[in-house]
N, C-alpha and C positions, 0 to 999 in steps of 0.2 A: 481564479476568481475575477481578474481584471478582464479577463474577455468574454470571462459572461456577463459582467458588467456592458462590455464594452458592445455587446448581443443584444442586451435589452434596450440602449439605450439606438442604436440603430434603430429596431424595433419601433420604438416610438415616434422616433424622428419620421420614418417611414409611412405610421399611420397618420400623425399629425400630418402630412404632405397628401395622404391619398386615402379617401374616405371609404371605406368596402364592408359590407355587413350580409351575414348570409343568413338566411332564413329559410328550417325545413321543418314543412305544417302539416298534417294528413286533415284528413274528414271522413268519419265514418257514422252512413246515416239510414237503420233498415227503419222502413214504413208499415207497416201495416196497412191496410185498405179493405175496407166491405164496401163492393158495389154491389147497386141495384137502381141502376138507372141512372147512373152517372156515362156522362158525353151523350148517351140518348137514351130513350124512352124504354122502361122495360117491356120486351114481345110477350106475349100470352103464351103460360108453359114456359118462360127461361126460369132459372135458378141462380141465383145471385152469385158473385164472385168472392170471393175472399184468398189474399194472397199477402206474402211480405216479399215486399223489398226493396233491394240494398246498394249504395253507391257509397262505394270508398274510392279516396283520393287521397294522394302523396303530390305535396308542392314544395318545389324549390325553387327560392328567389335569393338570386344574388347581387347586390346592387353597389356600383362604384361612382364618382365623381361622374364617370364620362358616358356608363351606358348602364343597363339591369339587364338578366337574363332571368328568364321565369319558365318554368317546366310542370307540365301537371298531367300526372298519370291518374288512370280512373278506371274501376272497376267496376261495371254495374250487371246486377243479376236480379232472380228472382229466387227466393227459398227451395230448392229443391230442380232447378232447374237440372242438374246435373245429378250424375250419380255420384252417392260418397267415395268411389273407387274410380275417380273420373280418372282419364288421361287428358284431357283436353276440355274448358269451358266454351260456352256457346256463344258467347260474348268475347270474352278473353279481355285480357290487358288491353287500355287505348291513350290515345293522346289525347290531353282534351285540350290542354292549352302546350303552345312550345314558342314563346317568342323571344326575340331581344330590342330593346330601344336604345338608340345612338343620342347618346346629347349633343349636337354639336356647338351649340352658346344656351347661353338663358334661357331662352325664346323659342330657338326651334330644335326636333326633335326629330326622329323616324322608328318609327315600331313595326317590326316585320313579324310574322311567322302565321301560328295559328294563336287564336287570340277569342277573348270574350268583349263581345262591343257595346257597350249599355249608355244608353245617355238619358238626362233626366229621370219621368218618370217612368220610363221602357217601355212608352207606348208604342215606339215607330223599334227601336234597338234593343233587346236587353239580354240577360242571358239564360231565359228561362229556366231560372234556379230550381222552380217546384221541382218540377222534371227532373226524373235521377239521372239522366245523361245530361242533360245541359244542351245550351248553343254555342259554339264557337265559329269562329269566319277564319278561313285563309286570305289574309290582306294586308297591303301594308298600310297605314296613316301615318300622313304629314301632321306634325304637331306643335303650330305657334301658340304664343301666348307671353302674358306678363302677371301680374296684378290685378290687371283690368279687362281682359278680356279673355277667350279660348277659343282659338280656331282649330278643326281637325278638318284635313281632308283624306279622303280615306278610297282606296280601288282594289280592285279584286278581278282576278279571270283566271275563271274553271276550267279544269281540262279533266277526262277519266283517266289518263296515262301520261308518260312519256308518249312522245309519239315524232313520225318521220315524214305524216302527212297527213291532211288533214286536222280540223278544230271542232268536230262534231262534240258536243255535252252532253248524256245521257244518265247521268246521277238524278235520279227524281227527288221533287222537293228544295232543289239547287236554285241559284242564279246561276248561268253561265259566265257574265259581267255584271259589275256592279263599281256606281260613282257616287263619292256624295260628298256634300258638306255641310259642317255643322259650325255655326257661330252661337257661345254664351257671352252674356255679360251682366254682371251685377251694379246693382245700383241703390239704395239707400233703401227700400221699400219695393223694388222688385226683380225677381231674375227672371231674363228674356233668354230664351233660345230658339235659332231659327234652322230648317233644316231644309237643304235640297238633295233629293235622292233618284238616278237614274239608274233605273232596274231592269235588267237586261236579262230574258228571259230565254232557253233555247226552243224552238217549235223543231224539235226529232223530223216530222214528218217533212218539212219543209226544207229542213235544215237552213234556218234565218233564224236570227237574235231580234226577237220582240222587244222594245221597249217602253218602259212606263217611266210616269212622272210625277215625284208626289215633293208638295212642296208647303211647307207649315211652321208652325209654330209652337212653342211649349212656356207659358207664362203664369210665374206664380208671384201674388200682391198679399205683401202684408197689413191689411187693411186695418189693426189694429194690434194690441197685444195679443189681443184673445183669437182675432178671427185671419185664417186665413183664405186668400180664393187663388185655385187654377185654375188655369185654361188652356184646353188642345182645341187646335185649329188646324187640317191638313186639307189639302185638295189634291186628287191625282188626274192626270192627263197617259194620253201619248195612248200605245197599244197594250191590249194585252195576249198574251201568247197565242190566243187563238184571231190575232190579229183583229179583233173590232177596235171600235174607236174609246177608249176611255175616261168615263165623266164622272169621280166620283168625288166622296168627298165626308169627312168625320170632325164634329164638332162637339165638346166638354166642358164638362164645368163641375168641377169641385170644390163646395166649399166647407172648412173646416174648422169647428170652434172649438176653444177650452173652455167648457163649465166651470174644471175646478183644476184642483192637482191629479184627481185621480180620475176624472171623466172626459173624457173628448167627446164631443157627436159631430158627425158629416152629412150632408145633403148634397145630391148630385145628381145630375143627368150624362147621358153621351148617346149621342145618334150617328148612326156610320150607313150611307145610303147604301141600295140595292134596287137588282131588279124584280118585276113582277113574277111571281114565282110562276103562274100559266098563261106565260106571255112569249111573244118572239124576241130576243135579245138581239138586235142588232148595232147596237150601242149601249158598252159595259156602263151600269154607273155603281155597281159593286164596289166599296172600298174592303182593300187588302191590308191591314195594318200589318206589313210582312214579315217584319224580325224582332217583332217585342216581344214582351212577354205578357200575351193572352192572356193567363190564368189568372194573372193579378188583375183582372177587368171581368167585368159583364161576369160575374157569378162565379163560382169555385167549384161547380161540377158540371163547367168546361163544355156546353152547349154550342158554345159561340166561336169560334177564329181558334180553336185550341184543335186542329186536325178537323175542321168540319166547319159549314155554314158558307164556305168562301162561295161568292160568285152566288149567291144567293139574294134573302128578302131585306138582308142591311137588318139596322136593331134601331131600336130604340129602348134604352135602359134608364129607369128614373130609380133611383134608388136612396136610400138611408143608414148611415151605421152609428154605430154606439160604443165606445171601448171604453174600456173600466179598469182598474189597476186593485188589484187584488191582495194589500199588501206590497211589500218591495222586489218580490223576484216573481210575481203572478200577475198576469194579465187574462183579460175576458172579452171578445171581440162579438159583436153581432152585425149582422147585413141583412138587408132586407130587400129587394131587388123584386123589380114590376117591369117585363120583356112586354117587347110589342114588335112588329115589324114595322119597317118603315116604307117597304113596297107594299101592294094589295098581295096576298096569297091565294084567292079564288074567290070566284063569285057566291055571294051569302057565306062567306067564313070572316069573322071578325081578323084582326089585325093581332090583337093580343095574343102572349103567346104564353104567358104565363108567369107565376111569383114564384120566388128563392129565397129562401131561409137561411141561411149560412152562421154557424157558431165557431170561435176556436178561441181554444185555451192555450197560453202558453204560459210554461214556467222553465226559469233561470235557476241550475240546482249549482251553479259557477260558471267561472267568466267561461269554463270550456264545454259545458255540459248543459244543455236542453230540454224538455218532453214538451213535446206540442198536440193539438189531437183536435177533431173539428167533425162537424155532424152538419151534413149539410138535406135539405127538402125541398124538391122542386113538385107544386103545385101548377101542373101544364094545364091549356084551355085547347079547343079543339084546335086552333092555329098551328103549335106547336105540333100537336098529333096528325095534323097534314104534311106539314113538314118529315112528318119523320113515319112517313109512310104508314098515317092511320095504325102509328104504336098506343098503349095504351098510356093516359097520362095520370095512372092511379100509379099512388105508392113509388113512387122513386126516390129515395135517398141513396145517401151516402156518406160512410163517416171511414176515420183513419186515426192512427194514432205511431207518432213519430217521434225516435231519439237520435239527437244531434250532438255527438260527440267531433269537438273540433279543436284537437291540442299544437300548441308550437312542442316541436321534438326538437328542434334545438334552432339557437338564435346566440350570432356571435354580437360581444358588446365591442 
């Protein structure tokens, strides 16, 4: 009895000296989805889509006085992709995240491995949640800060292999290199963040690293109790991969009011220049908003920067939403969005490119359990149907409907 006393009470001493808590979380989330003219226009004669599916995830965080280690395995498929007597999936097992961060004082930090990078409102970084695969980055960030302020600086360089020679990059969709930094600070009424990012692109054919420069802002004012306003502000420079010169440049404005307890409404624009759709580009002023997360801007069935649109007519998006609280674990979201181009698209074709309907319901059945679900209607004008190779812009919707099971499987106290 006295040495297991004398067990425990080590025990304690030991934890009271050195603080470690481990946390292992899953997520498992199958979608449903019915397309029909969702990301573009449906062609005359297709037959709509309907499919489910599914991302599971196993996370383990372990976290001490001096560093964390965070691990996240992911499964994503489609219903039936595989046979029920598979030997092998078509996806299989992945990493999605595997990092560690070093404390080394208060202040500053280092977090290496593969990693989710989200900052603000993820319009330049984020981790494209929608998405059953997600975004991660192989990189490491420098991580000061206090109370008062947060500086990250953060670098990255791709390679496809080991290798014994040569640095050619051939992963498509990559950067090869990549630098940046990001400064927040709060202040009584408002937080400022400012972001420089040098985006280093590979050109295969040239084998040279193109570089871009995008350099902005992210600013939200609490103008009252009620009302809140952002603002994005970015400008890009420098090259782009196919080496022209680049001029572009994305401007926002969100603003956000409480009616009551259970109503919010929104009002907003955002414009992100482009070039002339039947014109000579010899100087890019396309903005690439390159690692946010798209989906959560410019409409929900992903017309815009969501695998499409890039190097294109730029947008302009004026829009309005409405959300509503249905009860204590229900909510009711509506959007209403009016597309235009911000280049010309052709001579006698209007600039507009068309209105988006967008609805979604969510309900909270516990802290770990979700149904979500959303019916979305794009209303295209001939603009849009040029764009998208004289598709038809009749009848495109799209709805989906989603459960979100996300338990802690064990957490030490």
């Amino acid at each position: 009895m006295k040495f297991k006393n004398l067990l425990i009470a080590i025990l304690v001493l030991v934890t009271m000296q050195s603080y470690a808590q481990l946390t292992i979380s899953g997520e498992l989330r199958p979608r449903a989805e019915y397309r029909n003219g969702y990301k573009t226009l449906t062609a005359d004669g297709s037959d709509a889509a309907l499919f489910v599916s599914q991302r599971t995830r196993l996370n383990t965080k372990y976290v001490t006085d001096d560093y964390t280690f965070f691990l996240s395995f992911q499964d994503v498929r489609v219903w039936g992709d595989v046979a029920q007597l598979n030997t092998a999936d078509n996806n299989g097992l992945a990493v999605h995240e595997a990092w560690g961060q070093v404390k080394f004082n208060p202040s500053f930090s280092v977090k290496l491995g593969r990693q989710e990078i989200i900052y603000d409102d993820s319009r330049m970084f984020g981790n494209v949640g929608w998405a059953q695969q997600g975004r991660s980055h192989d990189a490491a960030i420098f991580k000061f800060g206090n109370e008062n302020y947060k500086l990250d600086l953060g670098v990255a360089y791709n390679q496809d292999a080991e290798a014994l020679f040569g640095n050619l990059y051939t992963v498509g969709g990559n950067y090869k290199a990549m630098q940046y930094a990001w400064f927040h600070k709060d202040w009584s009424n408002i937080k400022a963040s400012f972001l420089l990012l040098n985006n280093g692109l590979q050109n295969v054919a040239a084998e040279e690293i193109r570089y871009s420069q995008t350099l902005g802002t992210n600013l939200n004012f609490k103008a009252s109790s009620n009302l809140n306003v952002a603002v994005n502000a970015y400008l890009q420079s420098g090259k782009d991969v196919a080496d022209r010169d680049l001029s572009a440049y994305l401007v926002g404005l969100d603003l956000g009011y409480k009616a009551s307890d259970k109503v919010n409404l929104g009002l907003g624009f955002e414009i992100q220049s482009g070039n002339a759709y039947d014109g000579e580009v010899s100087k890019n002023k396309a903005f690439t908003p390159f690692y946010g997360t798209n989906h959560k801007f410019n409409g929900f069935m992903d017309y815009f920067y969501v695998g499409n649109h890039a190097n294109s007519v730029g947008l302009v998006d004026i829009y309005a939403k409405i959300g509503t609280k249905l009860g204590e674990k229900s909510s009711l979201t509506a959007f209403v969005h009016n597309f235009s181009a911000q280049a010309d698209i052709a001579q006698d074709v209007e600039k507009h490119l068309g209105t988006e309907i967008d609805l979604v319901y969510s309900h909270k059945l516990n802290n770990d359990v979700t149904i979500g679900a959303g019916y979305s209607q794009m209303f295209a004008s001939e603009g849009l149907e040029v764009l998208k190779n004289n598709a038809s812009g009749n009848g495109n919707n799209w709805a989906w409907l989603m459960l979100t099971i996300k338990p802690t499987l064990f957490s030490s106290k």
